[in-house]
C-alpha positions, -999 to 999 in steps of 0.1 A, spaced: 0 0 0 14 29 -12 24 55 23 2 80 39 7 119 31 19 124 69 47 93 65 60 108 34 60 142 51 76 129 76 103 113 52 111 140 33 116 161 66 144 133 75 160 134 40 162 171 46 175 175 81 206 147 70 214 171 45 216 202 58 234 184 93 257 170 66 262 206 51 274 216 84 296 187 94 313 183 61 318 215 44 329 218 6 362 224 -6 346 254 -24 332 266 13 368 264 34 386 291 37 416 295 10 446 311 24 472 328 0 496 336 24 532 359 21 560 366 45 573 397 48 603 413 65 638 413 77 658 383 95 637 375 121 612 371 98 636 348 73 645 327 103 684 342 107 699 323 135 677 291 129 696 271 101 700 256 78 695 285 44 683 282 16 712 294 -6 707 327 -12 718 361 5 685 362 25 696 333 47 658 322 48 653 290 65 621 269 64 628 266 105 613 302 108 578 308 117 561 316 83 567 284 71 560 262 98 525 286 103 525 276 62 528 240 64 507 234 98 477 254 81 478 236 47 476 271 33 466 274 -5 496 292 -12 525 310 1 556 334 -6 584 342 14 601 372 1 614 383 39 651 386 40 681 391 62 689 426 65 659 439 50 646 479 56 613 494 48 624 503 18 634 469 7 604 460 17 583 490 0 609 488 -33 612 450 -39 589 429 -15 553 440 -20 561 425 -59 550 392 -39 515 404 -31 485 407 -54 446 414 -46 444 375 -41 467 376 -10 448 368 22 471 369 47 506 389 53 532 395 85 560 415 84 589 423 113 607 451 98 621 483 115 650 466 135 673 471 105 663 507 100 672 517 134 703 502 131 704 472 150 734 454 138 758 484 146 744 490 179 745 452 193 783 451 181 791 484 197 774 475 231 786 435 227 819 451 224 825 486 232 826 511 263 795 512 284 795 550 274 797 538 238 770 520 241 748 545 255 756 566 228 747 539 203 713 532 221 702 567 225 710 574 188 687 548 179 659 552 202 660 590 188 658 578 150 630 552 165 606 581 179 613 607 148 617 588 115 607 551 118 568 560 125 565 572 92 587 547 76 565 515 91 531 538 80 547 542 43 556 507 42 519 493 55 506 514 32 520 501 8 513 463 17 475 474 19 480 494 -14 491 463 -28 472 433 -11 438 454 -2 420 420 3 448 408 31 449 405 69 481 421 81 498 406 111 532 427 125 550 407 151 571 427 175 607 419 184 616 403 216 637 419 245 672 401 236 683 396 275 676 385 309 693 406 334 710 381 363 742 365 365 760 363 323 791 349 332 826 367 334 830 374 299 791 386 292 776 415 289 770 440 315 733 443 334 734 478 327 742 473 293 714 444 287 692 470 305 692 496 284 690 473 255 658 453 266 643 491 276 650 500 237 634 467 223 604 480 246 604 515 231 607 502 195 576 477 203 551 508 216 560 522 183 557 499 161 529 485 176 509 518 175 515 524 136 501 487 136 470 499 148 467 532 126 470 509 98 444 484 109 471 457 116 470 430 137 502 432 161 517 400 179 535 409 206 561 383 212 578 397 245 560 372 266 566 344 248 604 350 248 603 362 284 629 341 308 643 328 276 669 359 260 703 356 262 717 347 293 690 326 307 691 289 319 671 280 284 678 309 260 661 307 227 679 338 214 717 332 201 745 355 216 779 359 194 784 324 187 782 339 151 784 371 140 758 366 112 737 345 139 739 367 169 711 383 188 684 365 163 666 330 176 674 299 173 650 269 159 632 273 193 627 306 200 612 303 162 588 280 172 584 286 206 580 319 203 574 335 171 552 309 156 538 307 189 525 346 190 516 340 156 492 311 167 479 334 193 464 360 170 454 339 144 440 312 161 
């Protein structure tokens, strides 16, 4: 006997609730989200101090965060232009080639470079306390007058580029802890002043982040009991001069990737 109107209602009320629950469950390829991602920025962005390089003068290393976020997040596509040494206007100049209106994603350190980092770790590594203070206050000068509208021009200039993109700046970490560094390390007062600087150059960069609509990842607590001089540090001190003051392997995936898995989680 063929079934009543109210069984076949109810049937077709079945049918339909399995699909849409299925719908939900198991969504389509065409429904997930597709991330196009590119990697921006200087060394600690191109994994300087992690090993082992990829050949070229940007000593990038797949042990940095931006691949390993990559490869953990099956991501549709991604670039990794970010290289050692890198300013804004690297960045601005050359970089930003990488993006396109299809890019969904994009982080970027830069700014370390421009206030010159490399010169004033040597000198303070190396030189007179009162050389170093010299060095430091010369660059937290340049960091409070001239890099805010550097980091503006070169967000701009991402966005200009990659209008469709979410931009993530990480910070840099403080580089030291402040007890006991041996005989032959570098002063507290020294470290001091250097971990105060990293501070400054954070509130600064992390500010332009948020005129530009940036996301910022602030990576100072993840690296916190672990800079140079701790019992576990995850930041290198002048094993190698290349190397120095950039993380290792760990303090790439302990810390960066790991404030990177905070914001983006």
């Amino acid at each position: 006997m063929p079934p009543r109107p109210l069984a076949r209602a109810l049937a077709s009320l079945v049918a339909l609730c399995v699909a849409v629950v299925g719908a939900v469950l198991v969504p389509s390829t065409a429904q997930a989200a597709t991330i196009n991602y590119v990697a921006l920025g200087d060394s600690y962005s191109s994994g300087v101090g992690a090993g082992p390089y990829d050949g070229s003068s940007c000593l990038r290393s797949q042990k940095s965060y931006a691949p390993m976020w990559a490869e953990a997040n099956a991501v549709a596509s991604f670039q990794f232009p970010a290289c050692g040494g890198a300013v804004t206007a690297d960045v601005i100049n050359s970089q930003v080639n990488a993006l396109s209106t299809s890019t969904t994603m994009v982080t970027i350190t830069i700014g370390g470079n421009d206030a010159g980092f490399a010169s004033v770790m040597l000198t303070c590594r190396f030189g007179r306390t009162s050389d170093c203070d010299d060095a430091v206050e010369t660059a937290r000068s340049f960091a409070q007058t001239t890099l805010p509208g550097r980091l503006d021009a070169t967000y701009a200039a991402i966005r200009d580029r990659a209008p469709n993109a979410r931009l993530i700046v990480l910070g840099y970490p403080r580089l030291f802890e402040t007890g006991w560094c041996g005989l032959f390390g570098m002063s507290t007062a020294k470290r001091q002043k250097l971990n105060d600087a990293a501070d400054l150059l954070v509130t600064i960069t992390a500010g332009r982040a948020a005129a530009a609509g940036a996301t910022f990842a602030d990576t100072r607590s993840q690296f916190a009991g672990h800079g140079v001089c701790g019992g576990d540090p995850w930041i290198n001190d002048v094993t190698g001069i290349i190397e120095a003051y950039h993380p290792n392997d760990e303090g790439y995936r302990y810390g960066y990737l790991a404030a990177l898995n905070d914001v983006t989680s």
